[in-house]
C-alpha positions in Angstrom: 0.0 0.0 0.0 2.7 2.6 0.9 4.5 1.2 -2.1 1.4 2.3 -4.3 1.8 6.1 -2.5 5.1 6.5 -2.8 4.8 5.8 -6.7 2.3 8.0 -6.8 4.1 10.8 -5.0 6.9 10.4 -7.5 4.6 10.6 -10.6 3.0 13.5 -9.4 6.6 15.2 -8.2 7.2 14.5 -11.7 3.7 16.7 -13.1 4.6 19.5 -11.0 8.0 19.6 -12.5 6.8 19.4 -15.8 4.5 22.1 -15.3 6.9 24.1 -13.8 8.3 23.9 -17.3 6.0 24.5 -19.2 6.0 28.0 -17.8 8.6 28.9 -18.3 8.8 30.8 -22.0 12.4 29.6 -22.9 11.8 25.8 -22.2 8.2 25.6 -23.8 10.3 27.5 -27.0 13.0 24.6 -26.9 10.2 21.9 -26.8 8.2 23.5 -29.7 11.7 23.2 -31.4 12.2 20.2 -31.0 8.8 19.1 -32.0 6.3 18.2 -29.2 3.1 19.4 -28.9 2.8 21.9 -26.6 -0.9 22.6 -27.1 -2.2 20.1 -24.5 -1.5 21.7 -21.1 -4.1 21.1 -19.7 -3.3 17.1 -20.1 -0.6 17.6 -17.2 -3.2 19.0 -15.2 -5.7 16.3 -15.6 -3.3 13.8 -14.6 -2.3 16.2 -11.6 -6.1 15.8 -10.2 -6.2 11.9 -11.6 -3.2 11.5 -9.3 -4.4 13.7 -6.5 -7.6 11.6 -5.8 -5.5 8.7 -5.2 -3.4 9.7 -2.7 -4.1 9.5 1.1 -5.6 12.9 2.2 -3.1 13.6 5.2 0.0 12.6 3.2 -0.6 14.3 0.2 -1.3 17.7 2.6 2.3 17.2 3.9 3.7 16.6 0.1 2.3 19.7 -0.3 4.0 21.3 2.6 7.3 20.1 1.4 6.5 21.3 -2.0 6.3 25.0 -1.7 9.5 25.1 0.6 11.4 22.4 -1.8 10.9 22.0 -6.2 11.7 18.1 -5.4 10.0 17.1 -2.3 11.0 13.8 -2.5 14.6 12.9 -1.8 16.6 9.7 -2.4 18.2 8.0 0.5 21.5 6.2 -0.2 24.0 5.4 2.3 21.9 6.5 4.9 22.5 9.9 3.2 19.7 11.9 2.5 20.5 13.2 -1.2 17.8 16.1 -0.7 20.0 18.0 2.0 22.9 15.4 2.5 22.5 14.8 6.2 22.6 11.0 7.6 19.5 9.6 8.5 19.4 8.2 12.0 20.9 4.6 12.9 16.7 3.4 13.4 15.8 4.5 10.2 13.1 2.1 8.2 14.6 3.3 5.3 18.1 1.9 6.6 17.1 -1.1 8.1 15.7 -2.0 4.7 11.8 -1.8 5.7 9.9 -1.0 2.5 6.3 -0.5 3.7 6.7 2.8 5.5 7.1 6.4 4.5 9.4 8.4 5.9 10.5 11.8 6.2 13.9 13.5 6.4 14.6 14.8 10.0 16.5 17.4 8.6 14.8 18.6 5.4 11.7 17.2 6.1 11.6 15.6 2.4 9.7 12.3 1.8 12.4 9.3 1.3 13.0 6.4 -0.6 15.7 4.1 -1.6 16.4 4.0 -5.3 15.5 0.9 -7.0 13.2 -0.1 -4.7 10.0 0.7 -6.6 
């Protein structure tokens, strides 16, 4: 289950990204340039509320938090290392002891975590 949320976290850290882009005058040129059709906008939003109404109420509030302080609000943990700001991630971590089912946050950052490869 917290597999199936944390995909969906990703996907929609993805969206946002994307329509961060497409903002953004320069990068929506380059894109035209290189062929793709731009006209469809509203697509990315679509799939931004498809992926919404999936997600648990509570954590997608708190992906939300993390979004308007952070652009990626989820963070890779390697090492123990959180590779959003770099600090370890203490010894009792879930993400460190290898548990998959849980969701956890940076204590630092605050960013949502996951080990690469995992999903």
């Amino acid at each position: 289950m917290q597999d199936n949320q944390l995909r969906l976290l990703m996907f929609l850290q993805d969206l946002l990204m994307l329509k961060k882009e497409m903002e953004d005058f320069q990068v929506v040129e380059k894109y035209e340039e290189m062929g793709f059709d731009l006209e469809k906008k509203e697509k990315i939003e679509e799939a931004i509320r498809e992926v919404t109404g999936q997600l648990d109420a509570e954590l997608h509030h708190r992906f939300q938090m993390i979004a308007n302080k952070y652009d990626r609000p989820l963070a890779p943990v390697k090492n123990g290392i959180c590779y959003g700001c770099f600090v370890s991630a203490p010894t009792g971590s879930e993400l460190i002891t290898q548990r998959k089912d849980v969701i956890e946050f940076c204590n630092h950052c605050g960013r949502i975590l996951y080990q690469p490869g995992t999903l």
